[in-house]
Backbone and ligand atoms as CSV (ligand in chain L), in Angstrom:
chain,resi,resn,atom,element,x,y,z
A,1,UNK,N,N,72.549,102.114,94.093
A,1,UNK,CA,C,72.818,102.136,92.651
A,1,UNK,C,C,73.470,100.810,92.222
A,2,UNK,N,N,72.768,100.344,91.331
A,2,UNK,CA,C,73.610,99.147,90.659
A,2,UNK,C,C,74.952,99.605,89.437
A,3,UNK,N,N,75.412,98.959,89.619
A,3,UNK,CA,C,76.927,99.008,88.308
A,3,UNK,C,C,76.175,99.541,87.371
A,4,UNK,N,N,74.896,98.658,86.612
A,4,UNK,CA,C,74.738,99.304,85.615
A,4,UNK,C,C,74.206,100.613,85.541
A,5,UNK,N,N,73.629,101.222,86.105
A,5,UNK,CA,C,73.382,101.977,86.859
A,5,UNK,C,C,74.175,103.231,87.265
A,6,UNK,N,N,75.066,102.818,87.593
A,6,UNK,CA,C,76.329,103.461,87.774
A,6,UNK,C,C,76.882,104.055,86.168
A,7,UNK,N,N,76.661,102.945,85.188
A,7,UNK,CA,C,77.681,103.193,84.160
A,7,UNK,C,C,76.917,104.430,83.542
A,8,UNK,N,N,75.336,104.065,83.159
A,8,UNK,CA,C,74.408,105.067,82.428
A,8,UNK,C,C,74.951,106.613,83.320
A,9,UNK,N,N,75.231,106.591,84.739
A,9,UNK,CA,C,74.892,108.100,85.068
A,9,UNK,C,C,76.159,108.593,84.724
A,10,UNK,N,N,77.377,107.662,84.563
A,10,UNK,CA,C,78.836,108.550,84.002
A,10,UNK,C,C,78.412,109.165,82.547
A,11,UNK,N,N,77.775,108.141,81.960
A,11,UNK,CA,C,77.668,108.283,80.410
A,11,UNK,C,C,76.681,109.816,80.492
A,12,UNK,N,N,75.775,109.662,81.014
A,12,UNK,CA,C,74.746,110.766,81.595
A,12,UNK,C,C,75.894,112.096,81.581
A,13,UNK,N,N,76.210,112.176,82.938
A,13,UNK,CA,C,77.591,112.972,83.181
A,13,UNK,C,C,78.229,113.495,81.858
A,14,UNK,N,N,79.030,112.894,80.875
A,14,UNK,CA,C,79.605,112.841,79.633
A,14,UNK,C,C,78.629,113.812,79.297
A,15,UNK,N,N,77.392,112.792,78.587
A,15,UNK,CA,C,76.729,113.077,77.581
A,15,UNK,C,C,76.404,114.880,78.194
A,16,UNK,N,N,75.995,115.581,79.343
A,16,UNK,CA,C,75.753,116.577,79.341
A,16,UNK,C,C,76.941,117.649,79.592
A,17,UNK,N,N,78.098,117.335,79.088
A,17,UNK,CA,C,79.179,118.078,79.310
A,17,UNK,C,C,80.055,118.167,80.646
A,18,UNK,N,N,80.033,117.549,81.246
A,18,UNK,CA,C,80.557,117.727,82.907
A,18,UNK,C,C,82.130,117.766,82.237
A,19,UNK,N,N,82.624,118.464,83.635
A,19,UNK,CA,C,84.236,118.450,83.874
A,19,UNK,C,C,84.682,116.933,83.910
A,20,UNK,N,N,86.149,117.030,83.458
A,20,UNK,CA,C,86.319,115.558,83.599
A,20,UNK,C,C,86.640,115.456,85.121
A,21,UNK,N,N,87.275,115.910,86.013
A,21,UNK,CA,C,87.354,116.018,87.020
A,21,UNK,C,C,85.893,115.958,87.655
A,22,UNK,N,N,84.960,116.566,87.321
A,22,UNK,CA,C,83.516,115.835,87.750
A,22,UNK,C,C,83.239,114.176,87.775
A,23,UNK,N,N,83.976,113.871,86.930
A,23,UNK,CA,C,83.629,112.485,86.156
A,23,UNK,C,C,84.223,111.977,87.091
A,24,UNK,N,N,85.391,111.961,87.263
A,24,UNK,CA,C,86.444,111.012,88.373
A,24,UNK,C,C,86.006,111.280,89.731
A,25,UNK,N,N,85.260,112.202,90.541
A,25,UNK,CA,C,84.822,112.436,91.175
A,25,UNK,C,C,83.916,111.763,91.466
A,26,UNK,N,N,82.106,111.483,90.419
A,26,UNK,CA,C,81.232,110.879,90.576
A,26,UNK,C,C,81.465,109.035,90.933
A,27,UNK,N,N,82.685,108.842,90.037
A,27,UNK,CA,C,83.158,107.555,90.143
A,27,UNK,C,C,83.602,106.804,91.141
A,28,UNK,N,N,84.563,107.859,91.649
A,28,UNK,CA,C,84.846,107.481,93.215
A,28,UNK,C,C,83.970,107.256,94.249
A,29,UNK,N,N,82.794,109.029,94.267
A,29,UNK,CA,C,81.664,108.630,95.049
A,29,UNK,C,C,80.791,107.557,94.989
A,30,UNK,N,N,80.365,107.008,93.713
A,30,UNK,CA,C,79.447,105.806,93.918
A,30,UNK,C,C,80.088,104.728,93.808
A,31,UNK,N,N,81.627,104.407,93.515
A,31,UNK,CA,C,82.089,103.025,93.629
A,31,UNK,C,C,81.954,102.839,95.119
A,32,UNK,N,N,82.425,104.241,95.988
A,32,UNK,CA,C,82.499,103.613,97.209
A,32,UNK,C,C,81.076,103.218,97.859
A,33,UNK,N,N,80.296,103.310,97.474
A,33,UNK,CA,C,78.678,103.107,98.036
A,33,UNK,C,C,78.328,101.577,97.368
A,34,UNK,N,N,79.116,101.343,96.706
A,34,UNK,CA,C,78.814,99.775,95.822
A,34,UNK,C,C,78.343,98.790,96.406
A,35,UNK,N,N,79.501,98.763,97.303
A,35,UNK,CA,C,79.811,97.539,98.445
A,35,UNK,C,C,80.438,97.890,99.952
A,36,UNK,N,N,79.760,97.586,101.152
A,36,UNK,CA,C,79.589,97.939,101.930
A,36,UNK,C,C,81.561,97.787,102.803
A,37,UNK,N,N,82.418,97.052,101.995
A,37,UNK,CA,C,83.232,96.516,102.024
A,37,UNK,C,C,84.328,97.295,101.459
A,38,UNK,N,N,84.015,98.508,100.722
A,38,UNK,CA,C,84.705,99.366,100.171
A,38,UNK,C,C,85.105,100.277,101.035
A,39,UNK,N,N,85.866,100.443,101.911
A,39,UNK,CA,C,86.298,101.545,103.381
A,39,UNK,C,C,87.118,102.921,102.710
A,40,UNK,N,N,88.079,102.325,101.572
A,40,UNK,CA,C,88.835,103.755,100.933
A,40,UNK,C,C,88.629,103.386,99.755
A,41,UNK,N,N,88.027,104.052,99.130
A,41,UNK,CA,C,88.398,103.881,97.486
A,41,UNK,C,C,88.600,105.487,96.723
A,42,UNK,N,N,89.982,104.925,96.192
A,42,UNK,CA,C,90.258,106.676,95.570
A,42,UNK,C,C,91.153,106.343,94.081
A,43,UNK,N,N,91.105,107.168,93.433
A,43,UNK,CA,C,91.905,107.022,91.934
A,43,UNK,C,C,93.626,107.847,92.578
A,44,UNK,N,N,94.706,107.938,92.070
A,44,UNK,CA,C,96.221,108.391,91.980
A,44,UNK,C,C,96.244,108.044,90.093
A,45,UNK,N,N,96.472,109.419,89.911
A,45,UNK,CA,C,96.416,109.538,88.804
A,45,UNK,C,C,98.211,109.319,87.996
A,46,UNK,N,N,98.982,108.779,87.362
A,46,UNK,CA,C,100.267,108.673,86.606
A,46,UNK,C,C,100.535,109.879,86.090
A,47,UNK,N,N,101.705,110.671,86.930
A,47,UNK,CA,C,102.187,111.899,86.122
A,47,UNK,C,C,103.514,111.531,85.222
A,48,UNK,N,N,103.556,112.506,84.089
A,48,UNK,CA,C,105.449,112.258,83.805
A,48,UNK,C,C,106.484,112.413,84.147
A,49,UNK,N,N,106.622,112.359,85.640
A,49,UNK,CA,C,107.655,111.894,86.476
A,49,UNK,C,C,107.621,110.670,87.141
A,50,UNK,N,N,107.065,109.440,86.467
A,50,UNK,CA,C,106.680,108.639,87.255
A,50,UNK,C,C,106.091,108.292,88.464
A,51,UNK,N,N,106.015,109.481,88.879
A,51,UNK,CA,C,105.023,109.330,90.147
A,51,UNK,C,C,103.583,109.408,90.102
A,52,UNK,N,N,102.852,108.479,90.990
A,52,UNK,CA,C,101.551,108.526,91.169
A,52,UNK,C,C,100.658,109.713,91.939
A,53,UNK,N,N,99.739,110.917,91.471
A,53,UNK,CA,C,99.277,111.220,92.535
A,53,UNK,C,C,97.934,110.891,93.324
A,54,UNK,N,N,97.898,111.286,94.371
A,54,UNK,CA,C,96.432,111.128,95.034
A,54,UNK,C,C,95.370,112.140,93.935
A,55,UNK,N,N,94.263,111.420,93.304
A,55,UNK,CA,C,93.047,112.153,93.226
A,55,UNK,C,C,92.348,112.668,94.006
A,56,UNK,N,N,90.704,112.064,93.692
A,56,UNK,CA,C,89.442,112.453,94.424
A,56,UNK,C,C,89.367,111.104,94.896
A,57,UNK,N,N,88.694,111.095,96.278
A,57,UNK,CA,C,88.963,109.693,97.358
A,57,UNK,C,C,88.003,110.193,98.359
A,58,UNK,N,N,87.368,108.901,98.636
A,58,UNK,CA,C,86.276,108.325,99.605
A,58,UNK,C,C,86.903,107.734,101.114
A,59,UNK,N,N,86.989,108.191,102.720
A,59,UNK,CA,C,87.402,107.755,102.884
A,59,UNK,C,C,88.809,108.666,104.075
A,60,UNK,N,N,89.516,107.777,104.613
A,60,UNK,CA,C,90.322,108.756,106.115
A,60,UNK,C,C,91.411,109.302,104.832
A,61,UNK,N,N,91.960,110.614,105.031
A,61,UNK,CA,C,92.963,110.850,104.670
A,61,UNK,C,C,94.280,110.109,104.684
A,62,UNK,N,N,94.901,110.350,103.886
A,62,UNK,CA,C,96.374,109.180,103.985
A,62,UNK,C,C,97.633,109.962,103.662
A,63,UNK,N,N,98.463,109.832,104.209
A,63,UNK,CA,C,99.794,110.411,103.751
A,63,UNK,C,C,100.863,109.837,102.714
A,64,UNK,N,N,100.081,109.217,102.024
A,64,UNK,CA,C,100.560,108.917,100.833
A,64,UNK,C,C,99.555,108.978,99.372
A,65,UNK,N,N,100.050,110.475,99.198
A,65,UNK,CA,C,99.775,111.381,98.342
A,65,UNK,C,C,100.548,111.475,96.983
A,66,UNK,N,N,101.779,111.034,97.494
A,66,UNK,CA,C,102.463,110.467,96.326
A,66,UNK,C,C,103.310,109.301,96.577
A,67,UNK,N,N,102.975,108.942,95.277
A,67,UNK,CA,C,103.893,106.955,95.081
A,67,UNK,C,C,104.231,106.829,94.021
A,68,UNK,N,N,105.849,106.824,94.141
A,68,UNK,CA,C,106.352,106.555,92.900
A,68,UNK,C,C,106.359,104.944,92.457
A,69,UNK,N,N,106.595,104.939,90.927
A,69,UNK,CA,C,106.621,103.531,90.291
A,69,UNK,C,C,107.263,102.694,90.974
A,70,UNK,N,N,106.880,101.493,91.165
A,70,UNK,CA,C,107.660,100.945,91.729
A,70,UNK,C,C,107.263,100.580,93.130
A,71,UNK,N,N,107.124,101.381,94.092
A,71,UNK,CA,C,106.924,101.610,95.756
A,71,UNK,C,C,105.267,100.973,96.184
A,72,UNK,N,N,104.994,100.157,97.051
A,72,UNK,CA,C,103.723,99.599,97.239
A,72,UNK,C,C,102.987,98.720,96.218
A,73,UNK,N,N,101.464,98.778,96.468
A,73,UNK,CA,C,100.924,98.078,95.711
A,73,UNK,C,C,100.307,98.925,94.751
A,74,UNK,N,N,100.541,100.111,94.603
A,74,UNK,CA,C,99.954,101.449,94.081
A,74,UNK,C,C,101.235,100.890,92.640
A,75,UNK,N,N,102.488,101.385,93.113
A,75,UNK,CA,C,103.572,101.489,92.188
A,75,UNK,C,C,103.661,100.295,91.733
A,76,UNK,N,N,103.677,99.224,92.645
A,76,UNK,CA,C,104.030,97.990,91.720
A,76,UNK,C,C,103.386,97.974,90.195
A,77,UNK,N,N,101.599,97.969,90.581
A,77,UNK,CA,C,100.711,98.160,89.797
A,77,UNK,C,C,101.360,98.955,88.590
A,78,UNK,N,N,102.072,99.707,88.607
A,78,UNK,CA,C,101.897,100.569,87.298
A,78,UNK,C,C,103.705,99.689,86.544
A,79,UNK,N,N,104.249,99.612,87.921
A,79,UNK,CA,C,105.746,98.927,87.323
A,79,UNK,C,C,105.358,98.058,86.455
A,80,UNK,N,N,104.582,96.785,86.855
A,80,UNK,CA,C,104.248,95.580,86.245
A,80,UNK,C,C,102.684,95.568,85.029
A,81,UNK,N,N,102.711,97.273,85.111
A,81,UNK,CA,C,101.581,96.794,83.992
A,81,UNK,C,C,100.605,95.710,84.431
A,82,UNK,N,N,99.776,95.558,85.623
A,82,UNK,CA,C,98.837,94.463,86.124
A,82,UNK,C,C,98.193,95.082,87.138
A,83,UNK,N,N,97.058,94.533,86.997
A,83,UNK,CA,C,95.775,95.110,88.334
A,83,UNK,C,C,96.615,94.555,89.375
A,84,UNK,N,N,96.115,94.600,90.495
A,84,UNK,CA,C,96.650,93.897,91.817
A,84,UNK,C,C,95.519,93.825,92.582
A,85,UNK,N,N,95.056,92.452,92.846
A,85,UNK,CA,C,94.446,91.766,94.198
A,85,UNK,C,C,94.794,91.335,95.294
A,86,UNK,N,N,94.884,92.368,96.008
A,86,UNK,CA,C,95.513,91.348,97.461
A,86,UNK,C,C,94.979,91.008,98.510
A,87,UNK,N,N,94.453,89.776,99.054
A,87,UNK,CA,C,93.167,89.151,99.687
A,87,UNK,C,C,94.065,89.645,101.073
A,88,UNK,N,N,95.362,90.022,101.545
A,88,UNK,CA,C,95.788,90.480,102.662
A,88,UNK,C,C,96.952,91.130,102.725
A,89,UNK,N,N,97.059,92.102,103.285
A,89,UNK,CA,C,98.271,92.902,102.881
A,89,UNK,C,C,99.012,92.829,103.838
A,90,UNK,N,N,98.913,91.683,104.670
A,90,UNK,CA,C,100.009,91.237,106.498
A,90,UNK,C,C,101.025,90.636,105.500
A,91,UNK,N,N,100.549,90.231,104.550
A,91,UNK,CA,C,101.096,89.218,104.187
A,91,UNK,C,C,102.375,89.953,102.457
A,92,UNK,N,N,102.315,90.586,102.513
A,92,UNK,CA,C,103.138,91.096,101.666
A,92,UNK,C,C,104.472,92.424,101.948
A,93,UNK,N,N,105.290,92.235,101.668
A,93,UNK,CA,C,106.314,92.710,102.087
A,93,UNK,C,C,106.332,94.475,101.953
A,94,UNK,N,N,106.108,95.106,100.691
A,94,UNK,CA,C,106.089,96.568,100.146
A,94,UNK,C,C,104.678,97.295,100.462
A,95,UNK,N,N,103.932,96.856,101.346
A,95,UNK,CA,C,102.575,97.349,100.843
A,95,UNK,C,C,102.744,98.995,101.862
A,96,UNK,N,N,102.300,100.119,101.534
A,96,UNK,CA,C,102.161,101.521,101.940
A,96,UNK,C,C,101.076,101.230,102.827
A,97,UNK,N,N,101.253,100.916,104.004
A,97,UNK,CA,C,100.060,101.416,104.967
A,97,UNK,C,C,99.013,102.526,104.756
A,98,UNK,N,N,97.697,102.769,104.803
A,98,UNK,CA,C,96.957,103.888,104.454
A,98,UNK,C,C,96.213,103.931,105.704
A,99,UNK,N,N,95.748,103.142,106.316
A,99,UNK,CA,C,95.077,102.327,107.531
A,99,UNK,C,C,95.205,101.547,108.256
A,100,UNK,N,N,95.929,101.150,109.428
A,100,UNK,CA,C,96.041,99.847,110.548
A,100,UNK,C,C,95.006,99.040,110.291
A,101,UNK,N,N,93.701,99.752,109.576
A,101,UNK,CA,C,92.606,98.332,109.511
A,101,UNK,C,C,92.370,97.619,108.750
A,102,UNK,N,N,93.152,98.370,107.304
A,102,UNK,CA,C,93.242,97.501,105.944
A,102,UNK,C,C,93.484,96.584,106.148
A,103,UNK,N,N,92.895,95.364,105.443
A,103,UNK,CA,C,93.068,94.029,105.589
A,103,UNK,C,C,93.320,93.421,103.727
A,104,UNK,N,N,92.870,94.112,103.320
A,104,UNK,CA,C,92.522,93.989,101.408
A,104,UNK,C,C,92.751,95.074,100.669
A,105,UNK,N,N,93.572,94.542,99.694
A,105,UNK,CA,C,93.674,95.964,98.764
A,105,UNK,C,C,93.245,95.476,97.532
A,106,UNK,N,N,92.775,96.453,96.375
A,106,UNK,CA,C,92.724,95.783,95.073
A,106,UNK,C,C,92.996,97.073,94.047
A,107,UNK,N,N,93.890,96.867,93.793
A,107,UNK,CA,C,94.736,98.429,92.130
A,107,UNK,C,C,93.795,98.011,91.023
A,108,UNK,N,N,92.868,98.749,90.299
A,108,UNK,CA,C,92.914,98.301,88.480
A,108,UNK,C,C,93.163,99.696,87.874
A,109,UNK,N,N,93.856,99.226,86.841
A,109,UNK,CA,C,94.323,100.523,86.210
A,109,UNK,C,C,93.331,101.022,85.463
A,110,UNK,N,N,93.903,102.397,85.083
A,110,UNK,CA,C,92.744,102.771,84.323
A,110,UNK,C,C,93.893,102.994,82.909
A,111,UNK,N,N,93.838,102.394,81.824
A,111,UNK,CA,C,94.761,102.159,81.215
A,111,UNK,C,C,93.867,102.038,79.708
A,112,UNK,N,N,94.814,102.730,78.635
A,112,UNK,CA,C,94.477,102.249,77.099
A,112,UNK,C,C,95.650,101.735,76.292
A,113,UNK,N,N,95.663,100.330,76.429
A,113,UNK,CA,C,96.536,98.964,75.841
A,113,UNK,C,C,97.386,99.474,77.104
A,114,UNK,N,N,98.309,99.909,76.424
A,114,UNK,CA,C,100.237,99.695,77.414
A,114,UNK,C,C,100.386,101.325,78.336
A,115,UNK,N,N,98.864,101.833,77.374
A,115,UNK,CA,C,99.648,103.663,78.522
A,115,UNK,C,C,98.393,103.362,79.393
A,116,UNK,N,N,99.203,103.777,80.497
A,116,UNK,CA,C,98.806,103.939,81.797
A,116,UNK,C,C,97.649,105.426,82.132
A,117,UNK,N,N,97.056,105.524,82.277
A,117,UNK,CA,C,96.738,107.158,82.638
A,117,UNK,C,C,96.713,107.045,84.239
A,118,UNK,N,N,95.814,106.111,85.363
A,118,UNK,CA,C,95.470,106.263,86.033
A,118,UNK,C,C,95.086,105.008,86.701
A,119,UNK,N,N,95.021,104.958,88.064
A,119,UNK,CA,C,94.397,103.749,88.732
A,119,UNK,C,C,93.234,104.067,89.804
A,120,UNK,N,N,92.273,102.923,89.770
A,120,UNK,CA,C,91.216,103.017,90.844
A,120,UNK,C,C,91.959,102.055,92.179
A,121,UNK,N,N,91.872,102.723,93.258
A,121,UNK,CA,C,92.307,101.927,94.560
A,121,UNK,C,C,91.276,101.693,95.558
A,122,UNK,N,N,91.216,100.590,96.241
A,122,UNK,CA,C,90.300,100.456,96.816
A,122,UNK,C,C,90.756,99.180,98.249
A,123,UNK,N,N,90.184,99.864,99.420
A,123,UNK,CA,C,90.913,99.022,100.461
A,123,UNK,C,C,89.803,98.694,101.143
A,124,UNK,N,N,90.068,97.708,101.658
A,124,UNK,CA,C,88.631,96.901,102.819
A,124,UNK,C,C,89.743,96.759,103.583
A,125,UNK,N,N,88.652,96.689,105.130
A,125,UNK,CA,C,89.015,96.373,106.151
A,125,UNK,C,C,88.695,94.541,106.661
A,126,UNK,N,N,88.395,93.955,105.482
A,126,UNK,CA,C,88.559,92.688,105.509
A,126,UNK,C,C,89.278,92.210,104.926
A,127,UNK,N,N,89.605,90.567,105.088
A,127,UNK,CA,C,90.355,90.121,104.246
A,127,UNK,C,C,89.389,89.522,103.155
A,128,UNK,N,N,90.087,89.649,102.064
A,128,UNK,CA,C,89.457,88.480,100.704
A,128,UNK,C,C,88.157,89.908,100.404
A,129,UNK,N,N,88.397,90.777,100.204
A,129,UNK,CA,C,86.780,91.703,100.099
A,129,UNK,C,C,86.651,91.302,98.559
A,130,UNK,N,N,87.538,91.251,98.131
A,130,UNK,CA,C,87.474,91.721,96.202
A,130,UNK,C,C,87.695,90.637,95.454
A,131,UNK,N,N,86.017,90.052,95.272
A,131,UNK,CA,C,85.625,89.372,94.630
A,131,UNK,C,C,85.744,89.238,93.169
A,132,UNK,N,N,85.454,88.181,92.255
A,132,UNK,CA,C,85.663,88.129,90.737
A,132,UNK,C,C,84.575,89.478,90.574
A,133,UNK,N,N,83.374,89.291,90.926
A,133,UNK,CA,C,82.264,90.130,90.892
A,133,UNK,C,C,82.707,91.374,91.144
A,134,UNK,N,N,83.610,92.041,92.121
A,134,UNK,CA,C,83.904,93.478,92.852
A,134,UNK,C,C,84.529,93.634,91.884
A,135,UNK,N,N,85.629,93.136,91.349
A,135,UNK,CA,C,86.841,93.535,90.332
A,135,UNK,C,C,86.209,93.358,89.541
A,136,UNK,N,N,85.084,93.011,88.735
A,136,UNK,CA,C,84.496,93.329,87.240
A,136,UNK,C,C,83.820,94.754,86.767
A,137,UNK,N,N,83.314,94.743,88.219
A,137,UNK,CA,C,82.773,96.145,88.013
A,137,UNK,C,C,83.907,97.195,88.274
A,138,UNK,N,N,84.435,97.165,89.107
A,138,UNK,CA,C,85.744,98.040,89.343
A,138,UNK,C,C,86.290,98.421,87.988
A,139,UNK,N,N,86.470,97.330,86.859
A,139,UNK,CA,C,87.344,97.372,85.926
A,139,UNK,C,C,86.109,97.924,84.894
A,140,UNK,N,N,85.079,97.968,85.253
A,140,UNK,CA,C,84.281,98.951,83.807
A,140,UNK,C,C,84.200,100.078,83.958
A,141,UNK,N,N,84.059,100.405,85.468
A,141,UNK,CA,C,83.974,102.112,85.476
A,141,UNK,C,C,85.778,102.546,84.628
A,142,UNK,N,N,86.727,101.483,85.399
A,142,UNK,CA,C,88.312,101.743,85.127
A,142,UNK,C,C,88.086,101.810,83.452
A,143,UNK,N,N,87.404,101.227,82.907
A,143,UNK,CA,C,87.296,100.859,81.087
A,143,UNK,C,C,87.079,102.168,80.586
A,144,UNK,N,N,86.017,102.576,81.000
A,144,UNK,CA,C,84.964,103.954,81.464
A,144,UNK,C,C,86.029,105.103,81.478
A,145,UNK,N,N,86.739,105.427,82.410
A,145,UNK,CA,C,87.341,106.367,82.742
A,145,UNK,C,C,88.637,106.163,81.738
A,146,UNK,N,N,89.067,105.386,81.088
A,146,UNK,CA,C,90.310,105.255,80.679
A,146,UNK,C,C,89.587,106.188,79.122
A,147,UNK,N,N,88.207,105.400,78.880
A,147,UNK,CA,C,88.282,106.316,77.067
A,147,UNK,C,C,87.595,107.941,77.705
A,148,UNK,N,N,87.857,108.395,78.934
A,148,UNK,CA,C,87.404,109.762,78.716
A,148,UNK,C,C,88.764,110.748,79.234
A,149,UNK,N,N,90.135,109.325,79.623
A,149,UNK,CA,C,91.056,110.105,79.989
A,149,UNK,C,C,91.707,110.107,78.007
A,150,UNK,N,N,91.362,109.346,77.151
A,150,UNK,CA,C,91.880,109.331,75.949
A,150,UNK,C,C,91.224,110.596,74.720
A,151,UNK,N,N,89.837,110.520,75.163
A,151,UNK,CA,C,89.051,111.828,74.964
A,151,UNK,C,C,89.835,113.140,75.177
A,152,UNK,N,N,90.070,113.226,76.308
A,152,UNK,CA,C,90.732,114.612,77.268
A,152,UNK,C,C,92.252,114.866,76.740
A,153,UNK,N,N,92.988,113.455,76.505
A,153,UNK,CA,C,94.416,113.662,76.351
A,153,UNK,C,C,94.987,113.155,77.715
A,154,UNK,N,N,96.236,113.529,77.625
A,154,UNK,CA,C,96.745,113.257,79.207
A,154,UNK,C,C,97.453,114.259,79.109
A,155,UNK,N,N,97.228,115.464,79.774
A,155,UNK,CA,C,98.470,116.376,79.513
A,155,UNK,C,C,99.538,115.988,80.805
A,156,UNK,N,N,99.114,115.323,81.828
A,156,UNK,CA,C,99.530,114.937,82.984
A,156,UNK,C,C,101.382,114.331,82.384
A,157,UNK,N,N,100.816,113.653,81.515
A,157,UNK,CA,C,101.813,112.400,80.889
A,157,UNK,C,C,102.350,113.424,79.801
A,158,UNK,N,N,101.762,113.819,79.269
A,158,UNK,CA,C,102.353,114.894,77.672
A,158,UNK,C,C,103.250,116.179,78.574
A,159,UNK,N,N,103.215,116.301,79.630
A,159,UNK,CA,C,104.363,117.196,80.168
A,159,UNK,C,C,103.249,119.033,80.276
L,1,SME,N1,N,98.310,100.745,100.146
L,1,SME,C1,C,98.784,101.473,99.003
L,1,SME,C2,C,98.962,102.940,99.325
L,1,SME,C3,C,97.744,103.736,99.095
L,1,SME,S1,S,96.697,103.760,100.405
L,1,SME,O1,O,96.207,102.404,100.588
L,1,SME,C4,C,95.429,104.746,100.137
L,1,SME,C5,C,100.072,100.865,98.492
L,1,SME,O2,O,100.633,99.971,99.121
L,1,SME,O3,O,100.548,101.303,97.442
């Protein structure tokens, strides 16, 4: 499946009524088929306790299911309001292990202006995986998912 490709079958999805939880689901499944370079890719959705949880995810189980603001490259991400690319994660001080083989991480939020709803995560077992190209598309499905978490509401965040 190409991106674009990708985008028509969410819209598809939408357009015939699916769960939104279907939606975040389909997203995960075909981002991770994108690129052969994609080893975990999963959404942690922003509750109103500041903590992040684990969604729907592609990929070894991880014991970090929850991450509060702040903690890793998960939390930073939402502390600092900014995607996060990290071409190696030896090399950074806070990062949450998910895998001994991770070598690359890359956060984009799934965000409308300043509220947060949610982030797409995605780890390679290389270094440098997440290209200008990987993170463009990453960030349309993230575009994508942000106006159907604005559609839905957030009751996550509304308490
Ligand atoms: N590495 C992330 C934790 C999530 S796992 O990679 C799935 C972090 O540092 O926040």
């Amino acid at each position: 499946m190409t991106i674009d490709q990708l985008m028509a079958h969410l819209r598809d999805l939408c357009e015939k009524g699916a769960e939104f939880e279907e939606l975040l689901e389909a997203a995960v499944q075909e981002l991770s088929r994108m690129d052969p370079r994609f080893h975990w890719t999963g959404i942690y959705e922003l509750f109103s306790d500041n903590v992040l949880r684990l969604g729907p995810y592609v990929g070894s189980p991880t014991d970090h299911v929850f991450i509060g603001v702040g903690n890793g490259v998960c939390g930073t991400a939402v502390a600092e309001k900014r995607n996060m690319n990290i071409p190696d994660v030896r090399e950074i001080s806070n990062y949450l292990a998910c895998s001994a083989e991770t070598r690359s991480e890359l956060v984009v939020l799934i965000r409308s202006g300043e509220r947060i709803h949610a982030q797409i995560d995605i780890d390679s077992h290389q270094v440098g995986a997440f290209t200008d190209e990987a993170v463009e598309m990453v960030q349309r499905v993230a575009d994508f998912l942000a106006k159907a978490y604005e559609v839905r509401g957030n009751p996550r965040l509304e308490g």
